[in-house]
Structure formats: structure tokens, C-alpha cells
SETOR-207139 format. One record per residue: x, y, z of N, C-alpha, C, O in turn; residue in three letters. Coordinates in Angstrom, 1 decimal, padded with zeros to 4 digits. Layout:
N
[r [X Y Z] [X Y Z] [X Y Z] [X Y Z] ALA]
...
end
This chain:
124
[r [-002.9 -017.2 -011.9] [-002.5 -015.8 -012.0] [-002.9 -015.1 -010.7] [-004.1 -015.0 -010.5] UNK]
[r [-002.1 -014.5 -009.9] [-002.5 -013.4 -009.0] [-002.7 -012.1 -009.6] [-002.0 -011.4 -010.4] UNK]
[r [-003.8 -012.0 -009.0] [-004.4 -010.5 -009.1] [-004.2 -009.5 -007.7] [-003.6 -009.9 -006.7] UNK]
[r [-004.6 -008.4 -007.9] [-004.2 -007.1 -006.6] [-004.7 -005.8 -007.3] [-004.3 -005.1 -008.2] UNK]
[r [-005.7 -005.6 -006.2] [-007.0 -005.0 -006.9] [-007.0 -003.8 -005.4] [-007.5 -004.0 -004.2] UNK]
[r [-006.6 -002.9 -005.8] [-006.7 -001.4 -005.0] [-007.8 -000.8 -004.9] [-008.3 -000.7 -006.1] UNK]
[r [-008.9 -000.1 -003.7] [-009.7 000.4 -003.4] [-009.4 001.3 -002.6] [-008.3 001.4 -002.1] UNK]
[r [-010.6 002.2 -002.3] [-010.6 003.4 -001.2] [-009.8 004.8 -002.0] [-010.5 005.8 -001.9] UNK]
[r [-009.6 004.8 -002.1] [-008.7 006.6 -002.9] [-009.9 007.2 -003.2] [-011.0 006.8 -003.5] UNK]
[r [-009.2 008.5 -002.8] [-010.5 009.3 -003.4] [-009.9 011.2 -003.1] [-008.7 011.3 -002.8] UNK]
[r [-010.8 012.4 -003.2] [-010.4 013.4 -002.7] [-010.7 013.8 -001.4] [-011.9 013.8 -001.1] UNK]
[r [-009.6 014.1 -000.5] [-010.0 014.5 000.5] [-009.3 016.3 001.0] [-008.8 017.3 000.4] UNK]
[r [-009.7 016.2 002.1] [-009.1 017.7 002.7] [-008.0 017.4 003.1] [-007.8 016.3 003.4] UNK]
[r [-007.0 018.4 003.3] [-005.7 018.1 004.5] [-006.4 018.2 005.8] [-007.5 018.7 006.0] UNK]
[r [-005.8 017.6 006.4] [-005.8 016.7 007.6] [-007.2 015.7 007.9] [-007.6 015.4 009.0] UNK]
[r [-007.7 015.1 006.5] [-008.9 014.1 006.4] [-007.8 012.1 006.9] [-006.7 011.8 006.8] UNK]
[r [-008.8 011.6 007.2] [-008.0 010.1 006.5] [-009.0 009.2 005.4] [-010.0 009.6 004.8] UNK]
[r [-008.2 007.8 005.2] [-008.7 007.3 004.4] [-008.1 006.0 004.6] [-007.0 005.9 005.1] UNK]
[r [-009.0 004.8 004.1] [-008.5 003.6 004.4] [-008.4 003.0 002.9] [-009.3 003.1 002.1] UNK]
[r [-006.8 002.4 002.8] [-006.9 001.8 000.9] [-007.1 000.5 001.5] [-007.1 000.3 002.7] UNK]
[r [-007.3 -000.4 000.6] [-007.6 -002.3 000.6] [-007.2 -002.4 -000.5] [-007.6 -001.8 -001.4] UNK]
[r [-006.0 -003.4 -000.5] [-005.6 -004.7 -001.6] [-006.1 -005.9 -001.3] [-005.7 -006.5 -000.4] UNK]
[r [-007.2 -006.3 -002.2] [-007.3 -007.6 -002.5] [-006.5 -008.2 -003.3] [-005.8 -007.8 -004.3] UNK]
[r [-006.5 -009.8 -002.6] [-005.5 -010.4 -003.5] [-006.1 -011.9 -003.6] [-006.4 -012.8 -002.8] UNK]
[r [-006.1 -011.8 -005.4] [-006.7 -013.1 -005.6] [-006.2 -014.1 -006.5] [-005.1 -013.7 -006.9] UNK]
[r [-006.5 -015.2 -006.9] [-005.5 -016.0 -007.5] [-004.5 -016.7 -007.4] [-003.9 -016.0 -006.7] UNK]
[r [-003.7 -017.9 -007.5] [-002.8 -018.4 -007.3] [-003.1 -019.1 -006.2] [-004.3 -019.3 -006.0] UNK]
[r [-002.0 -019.7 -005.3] [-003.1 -020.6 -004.4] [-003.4 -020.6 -003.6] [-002.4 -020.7 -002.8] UNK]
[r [-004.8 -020.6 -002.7] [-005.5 -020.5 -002.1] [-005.1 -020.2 -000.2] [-005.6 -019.6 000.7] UNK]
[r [-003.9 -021.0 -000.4] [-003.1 -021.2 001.1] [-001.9 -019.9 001.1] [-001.6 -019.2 002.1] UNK]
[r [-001.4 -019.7 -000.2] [-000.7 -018.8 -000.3] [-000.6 -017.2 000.7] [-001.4 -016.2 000.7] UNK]
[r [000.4 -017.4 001.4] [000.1 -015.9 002.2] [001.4 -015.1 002.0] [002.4 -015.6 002.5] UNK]
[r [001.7 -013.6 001.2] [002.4 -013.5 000.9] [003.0 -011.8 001.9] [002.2 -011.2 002.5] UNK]
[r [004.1 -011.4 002.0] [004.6 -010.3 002.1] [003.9 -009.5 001.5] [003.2 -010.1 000.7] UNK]
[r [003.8 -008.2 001.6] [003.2 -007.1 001.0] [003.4 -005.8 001.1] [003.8 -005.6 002.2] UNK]
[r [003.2 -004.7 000.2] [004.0 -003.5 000.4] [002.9 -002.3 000.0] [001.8 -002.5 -000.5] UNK]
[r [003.3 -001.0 000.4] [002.5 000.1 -000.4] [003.6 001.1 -001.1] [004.4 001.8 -000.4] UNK]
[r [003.5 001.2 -002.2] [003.9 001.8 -003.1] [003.2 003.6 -003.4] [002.1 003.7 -002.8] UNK]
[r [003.5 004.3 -003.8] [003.0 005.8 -004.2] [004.1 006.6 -005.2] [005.3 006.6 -005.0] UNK]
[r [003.3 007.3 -006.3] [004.1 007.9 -007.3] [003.4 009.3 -007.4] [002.5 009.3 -008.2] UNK]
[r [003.7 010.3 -006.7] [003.2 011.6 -007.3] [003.5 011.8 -008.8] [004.2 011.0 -009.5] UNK]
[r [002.8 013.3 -009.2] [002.9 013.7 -010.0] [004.5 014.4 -010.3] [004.8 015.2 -009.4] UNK]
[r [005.4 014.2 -011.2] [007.0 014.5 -011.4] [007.6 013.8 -010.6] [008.7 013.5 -011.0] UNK]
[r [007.2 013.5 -009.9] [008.2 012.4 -008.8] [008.4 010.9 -009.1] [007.6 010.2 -009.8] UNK]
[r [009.8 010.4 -008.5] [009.8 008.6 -008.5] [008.7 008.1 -007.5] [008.0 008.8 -006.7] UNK]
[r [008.7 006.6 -007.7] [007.8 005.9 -007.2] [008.5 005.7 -005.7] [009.7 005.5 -005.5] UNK]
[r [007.2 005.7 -004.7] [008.2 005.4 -003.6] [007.4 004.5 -002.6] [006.2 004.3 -002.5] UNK]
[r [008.6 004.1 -001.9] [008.1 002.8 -000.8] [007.4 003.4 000.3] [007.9 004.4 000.8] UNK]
[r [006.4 003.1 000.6] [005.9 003.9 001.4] [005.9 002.8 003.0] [006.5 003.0 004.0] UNK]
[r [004.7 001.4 002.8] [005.5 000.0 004.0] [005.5 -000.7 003.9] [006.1 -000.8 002.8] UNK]
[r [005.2 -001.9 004.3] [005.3 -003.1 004.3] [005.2 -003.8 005.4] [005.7 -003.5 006.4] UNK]
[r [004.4 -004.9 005.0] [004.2 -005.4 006.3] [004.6 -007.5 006.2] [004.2 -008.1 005.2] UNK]
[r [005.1 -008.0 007.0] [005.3 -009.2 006.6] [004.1 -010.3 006.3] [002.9 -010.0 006.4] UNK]
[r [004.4 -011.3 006.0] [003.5 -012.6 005.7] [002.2 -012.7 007.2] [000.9 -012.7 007.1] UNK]
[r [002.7 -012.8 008.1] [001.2 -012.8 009.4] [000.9 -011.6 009.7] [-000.2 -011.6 010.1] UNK]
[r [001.6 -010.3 009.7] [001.9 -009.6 009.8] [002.4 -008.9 011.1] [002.1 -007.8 011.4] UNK]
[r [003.2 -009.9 011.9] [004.0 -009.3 013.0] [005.2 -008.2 012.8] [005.7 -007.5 013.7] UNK]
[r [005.4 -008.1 011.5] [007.2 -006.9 011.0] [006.2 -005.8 009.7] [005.6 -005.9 008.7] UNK]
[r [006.7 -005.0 010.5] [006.4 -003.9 009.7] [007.4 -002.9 009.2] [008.4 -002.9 009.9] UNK]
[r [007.3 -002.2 008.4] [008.1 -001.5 008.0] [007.8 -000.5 007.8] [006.9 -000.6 007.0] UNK]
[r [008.0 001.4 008.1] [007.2 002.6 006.6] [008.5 003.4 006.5] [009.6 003.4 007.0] UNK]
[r [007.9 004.2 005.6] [009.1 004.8 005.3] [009.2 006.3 006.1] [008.2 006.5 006.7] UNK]
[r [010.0 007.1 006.3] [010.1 008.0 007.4] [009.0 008.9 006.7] [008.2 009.2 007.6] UNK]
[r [008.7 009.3 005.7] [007.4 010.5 005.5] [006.0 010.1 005.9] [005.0 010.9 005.9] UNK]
[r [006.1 009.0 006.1] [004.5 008.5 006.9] [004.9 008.2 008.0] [004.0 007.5 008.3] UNK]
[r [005.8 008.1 008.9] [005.5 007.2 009.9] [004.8 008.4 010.9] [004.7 009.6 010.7] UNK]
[r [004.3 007.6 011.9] [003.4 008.4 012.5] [002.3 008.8 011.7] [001.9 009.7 012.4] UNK]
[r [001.8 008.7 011.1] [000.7 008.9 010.3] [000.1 007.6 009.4] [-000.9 006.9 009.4] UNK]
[r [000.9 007.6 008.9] [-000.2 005.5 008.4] [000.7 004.4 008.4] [001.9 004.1 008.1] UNK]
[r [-001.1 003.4 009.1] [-000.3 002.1 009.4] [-001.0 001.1 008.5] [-002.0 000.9 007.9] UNK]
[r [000.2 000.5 008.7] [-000.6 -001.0 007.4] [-000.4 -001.7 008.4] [000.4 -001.6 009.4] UNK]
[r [-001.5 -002.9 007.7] [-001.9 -004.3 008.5] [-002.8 -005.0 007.4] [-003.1 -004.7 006.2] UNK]
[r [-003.1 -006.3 008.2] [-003.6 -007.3 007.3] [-004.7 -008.0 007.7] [-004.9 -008.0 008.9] UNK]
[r [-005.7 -008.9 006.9] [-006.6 -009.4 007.3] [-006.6 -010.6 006.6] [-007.4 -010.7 005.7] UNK]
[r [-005.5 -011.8 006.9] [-005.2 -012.7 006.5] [-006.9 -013.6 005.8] [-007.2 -013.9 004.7] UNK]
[r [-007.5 -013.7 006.7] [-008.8 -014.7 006.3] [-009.7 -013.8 004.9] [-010.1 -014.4 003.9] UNK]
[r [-009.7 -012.8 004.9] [-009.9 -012.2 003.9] [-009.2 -011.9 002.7] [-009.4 -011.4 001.6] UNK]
[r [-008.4 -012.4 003.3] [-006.2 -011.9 001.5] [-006.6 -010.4 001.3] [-007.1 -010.0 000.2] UNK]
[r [-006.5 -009.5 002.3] [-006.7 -008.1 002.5] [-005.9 -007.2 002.9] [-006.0 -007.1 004.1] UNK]
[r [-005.0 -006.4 002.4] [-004.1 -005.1 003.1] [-004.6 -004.2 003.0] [-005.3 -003.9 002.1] UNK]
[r [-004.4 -003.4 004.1] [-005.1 -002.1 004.3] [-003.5 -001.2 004.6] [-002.4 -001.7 004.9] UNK]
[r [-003.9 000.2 004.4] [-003.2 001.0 005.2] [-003.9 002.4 005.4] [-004.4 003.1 004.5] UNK]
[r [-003.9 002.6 006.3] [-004.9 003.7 007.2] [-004.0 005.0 006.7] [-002.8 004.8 006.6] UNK]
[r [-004.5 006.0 006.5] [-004.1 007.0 006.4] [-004.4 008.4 006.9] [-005.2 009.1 006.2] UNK]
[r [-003.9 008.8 008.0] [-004.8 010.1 008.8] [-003.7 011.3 009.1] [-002.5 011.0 009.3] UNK]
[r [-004.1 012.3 009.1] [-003.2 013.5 008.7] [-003.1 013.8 007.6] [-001.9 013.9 007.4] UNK]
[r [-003.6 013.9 006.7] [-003.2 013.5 005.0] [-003.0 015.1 004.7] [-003.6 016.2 004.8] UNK]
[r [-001.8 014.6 004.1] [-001.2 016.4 003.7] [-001.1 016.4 002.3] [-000.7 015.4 001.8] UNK]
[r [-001.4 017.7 001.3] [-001.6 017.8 000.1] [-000.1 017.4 -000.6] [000.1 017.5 -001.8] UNK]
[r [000.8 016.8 000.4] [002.4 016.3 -000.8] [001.9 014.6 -000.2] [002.9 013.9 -000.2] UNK]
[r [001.0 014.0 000.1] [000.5 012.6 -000.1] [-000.5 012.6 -001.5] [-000.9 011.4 -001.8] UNK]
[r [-000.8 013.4 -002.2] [-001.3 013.2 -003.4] [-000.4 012.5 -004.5] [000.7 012.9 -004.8] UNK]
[r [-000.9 011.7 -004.8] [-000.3 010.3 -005.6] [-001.0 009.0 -006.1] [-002.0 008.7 -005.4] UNK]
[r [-000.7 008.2 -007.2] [-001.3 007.2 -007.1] [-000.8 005.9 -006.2] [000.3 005.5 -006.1] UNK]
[r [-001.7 005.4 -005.6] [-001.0 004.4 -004.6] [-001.2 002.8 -005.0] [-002.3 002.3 -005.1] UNK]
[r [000.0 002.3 -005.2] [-000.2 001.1 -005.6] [000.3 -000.2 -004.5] [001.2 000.0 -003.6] UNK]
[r [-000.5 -001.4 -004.7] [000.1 -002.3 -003.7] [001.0 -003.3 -004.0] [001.1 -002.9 -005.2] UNK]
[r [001.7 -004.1 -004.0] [002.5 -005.1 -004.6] [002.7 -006.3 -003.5] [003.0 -006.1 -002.4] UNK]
[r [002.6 -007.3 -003.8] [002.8 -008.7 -002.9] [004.4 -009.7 -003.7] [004.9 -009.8 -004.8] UNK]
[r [004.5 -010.0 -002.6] [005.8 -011.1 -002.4] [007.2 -010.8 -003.4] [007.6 -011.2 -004.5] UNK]
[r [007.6 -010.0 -002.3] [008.8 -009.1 -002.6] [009.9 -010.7 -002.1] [009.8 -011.8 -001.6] UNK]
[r [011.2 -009.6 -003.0] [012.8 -010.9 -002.5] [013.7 -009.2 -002.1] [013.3 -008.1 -002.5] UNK]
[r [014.5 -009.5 -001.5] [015.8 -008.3 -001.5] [015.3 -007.8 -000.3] [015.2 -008.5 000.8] UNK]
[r [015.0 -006.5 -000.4] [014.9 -005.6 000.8] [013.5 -005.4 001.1] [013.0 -004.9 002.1] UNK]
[r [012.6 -005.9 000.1] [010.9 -005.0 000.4] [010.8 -003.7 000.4] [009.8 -003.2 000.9] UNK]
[r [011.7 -002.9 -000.4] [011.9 -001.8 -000.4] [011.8 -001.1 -001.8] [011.8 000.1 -002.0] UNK]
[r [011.7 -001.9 -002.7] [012.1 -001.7 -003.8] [010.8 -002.2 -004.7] [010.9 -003.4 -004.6] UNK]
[r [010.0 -002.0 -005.4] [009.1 -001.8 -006.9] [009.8 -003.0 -007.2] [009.2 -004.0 -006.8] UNK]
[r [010.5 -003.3 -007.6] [011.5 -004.3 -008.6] [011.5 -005.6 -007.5] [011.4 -006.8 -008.0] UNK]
[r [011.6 -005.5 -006.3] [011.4 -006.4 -005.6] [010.3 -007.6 -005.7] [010.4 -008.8 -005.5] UNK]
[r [009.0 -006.7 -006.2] [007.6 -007.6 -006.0] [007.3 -008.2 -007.1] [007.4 -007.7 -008.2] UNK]
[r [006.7 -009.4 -006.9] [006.0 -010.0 -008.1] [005.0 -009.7 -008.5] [004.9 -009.9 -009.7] UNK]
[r [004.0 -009.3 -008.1] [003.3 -009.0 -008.1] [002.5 -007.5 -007.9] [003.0 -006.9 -006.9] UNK]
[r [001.7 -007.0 -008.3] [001.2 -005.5 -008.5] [-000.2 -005.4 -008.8] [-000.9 -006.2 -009.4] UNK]
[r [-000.5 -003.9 -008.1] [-001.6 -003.8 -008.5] [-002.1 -002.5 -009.3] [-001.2 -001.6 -009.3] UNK]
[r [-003.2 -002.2 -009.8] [-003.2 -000.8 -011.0] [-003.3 000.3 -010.6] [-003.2 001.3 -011.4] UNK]
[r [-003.4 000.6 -009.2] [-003.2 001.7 -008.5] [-004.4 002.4 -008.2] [-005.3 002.3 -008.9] UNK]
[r [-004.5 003.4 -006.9] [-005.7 003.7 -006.7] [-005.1 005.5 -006.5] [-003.9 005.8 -006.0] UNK]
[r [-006.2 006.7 -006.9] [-005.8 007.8 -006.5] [-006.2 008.2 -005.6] [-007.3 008.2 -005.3] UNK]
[r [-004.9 008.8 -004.9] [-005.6 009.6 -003.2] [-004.8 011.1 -004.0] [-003.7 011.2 -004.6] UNK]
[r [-006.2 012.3 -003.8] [-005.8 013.1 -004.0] [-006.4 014.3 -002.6] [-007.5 014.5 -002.1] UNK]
[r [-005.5 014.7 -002.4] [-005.5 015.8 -000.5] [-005.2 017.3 -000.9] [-004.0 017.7 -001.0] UNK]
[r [-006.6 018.2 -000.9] [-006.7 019.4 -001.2] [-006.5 020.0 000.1] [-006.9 019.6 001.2] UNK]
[r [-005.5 021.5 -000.3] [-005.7 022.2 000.9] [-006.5 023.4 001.5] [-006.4 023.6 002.7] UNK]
end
């Protein structure tokens, strides 16, 4: 069974940062998978926020972060991070991670895998 286990969220100020980590455990051991970051505010759909490939040379974000957070990986560790600086009070949401997407990497529905989400909440 793979697991995906979200850290780092917490409250900050606008214009603070913050660093999330998905761990990923389980399943097998060589396994190195695609990976994404996910966020759902409050009334809002869930949205793709990036993605970054298997070594992680291709990245992906979506236009309301770019310029402001980057993901990357720490293969030897099974670790995604995505850095987050400028943090504006409409990035309040829960942020979830997801590993080894099919289709576009774009999509929730895409991944097999998920994690329970971590809260980043950005007061102004």
C-alpha cells in the first residue's frame, strides 16, 4: 500500500513562506513516481496547483503560483516539497499531494494515489 503523508502548513502572514513535504511510503521500494500539488479553499473546487516529473527534470504550475512556488524532489529521501513565498491570503486552503498520475497531471482524478492534506492558512 502507498502512503503520502503531508507536512509543513501552518498560519502565516501575507507575504510569509513556507515549505510543505510529501512523504511517500510503501509499495516498492525502487518505485519513483510523478507527483503533483493539489489545494481546495474554502467554497471553492480543488485545484492543480504543479507537478513535477519522475527525476524531476518537467515541471509544471498552474498560472496563480507561478512565480511564487516551486516544487521539486528529493528522490533518495521519496520527498516532494513545494516552497511557497509571497503567500497571499486567497492561497488559504488545504493542500494536498498525489503521486503517479495517467492523462494530463492535471487533474485529481488523474492520481493514484493521495495524501490527507495539510492546512496553510495566510492572514492579512
Amino acid at each position: 500500500q502507498v502512503q503520502l503523508v503531508e507536512s509543513g502548513g501552518g498560519l502565516v502572514q501575507a507575504g510569509d513562506s513556507l515549505r510543505l513535504s510529501c512523504v511517500v511510503s510503501g509499495g516498492r521500494t525502487s518505485s519513483i513516481y510523478a507527483m503533483g500539488w493539489f489545494r481546495q479553499a474554502p467554497g471553492k473546487d480543488r485545484e492543480f496547483v504543479a507537478v513535477i516529473s519522475e527525476g524531476g527534470g518537467t515541471t509544471f504550475s498552474a498560472d496563480s503560483v507561478k512565480g511564487r512556488f516551486t516544487i521539486s524532489r528529493d528522490n533518495a529521501k521519496n520527498t516532494v516539497y513545494l516552497q511557497m513565498n509571497s503567500l497571499k491570503p486567497e492561497d488559504t486552503a488545504v493542500y494536498y499531494c498525489a503521486a503517479d498520475p495517467d492523462g494530463s497531471w492535471r487533474e485529481f482524478s488523474d492520481y493514484k494515489y493521495w495524501g490527507q492534506g495539510t492546512q496553510v492558512t495566510v492572514s492579512s
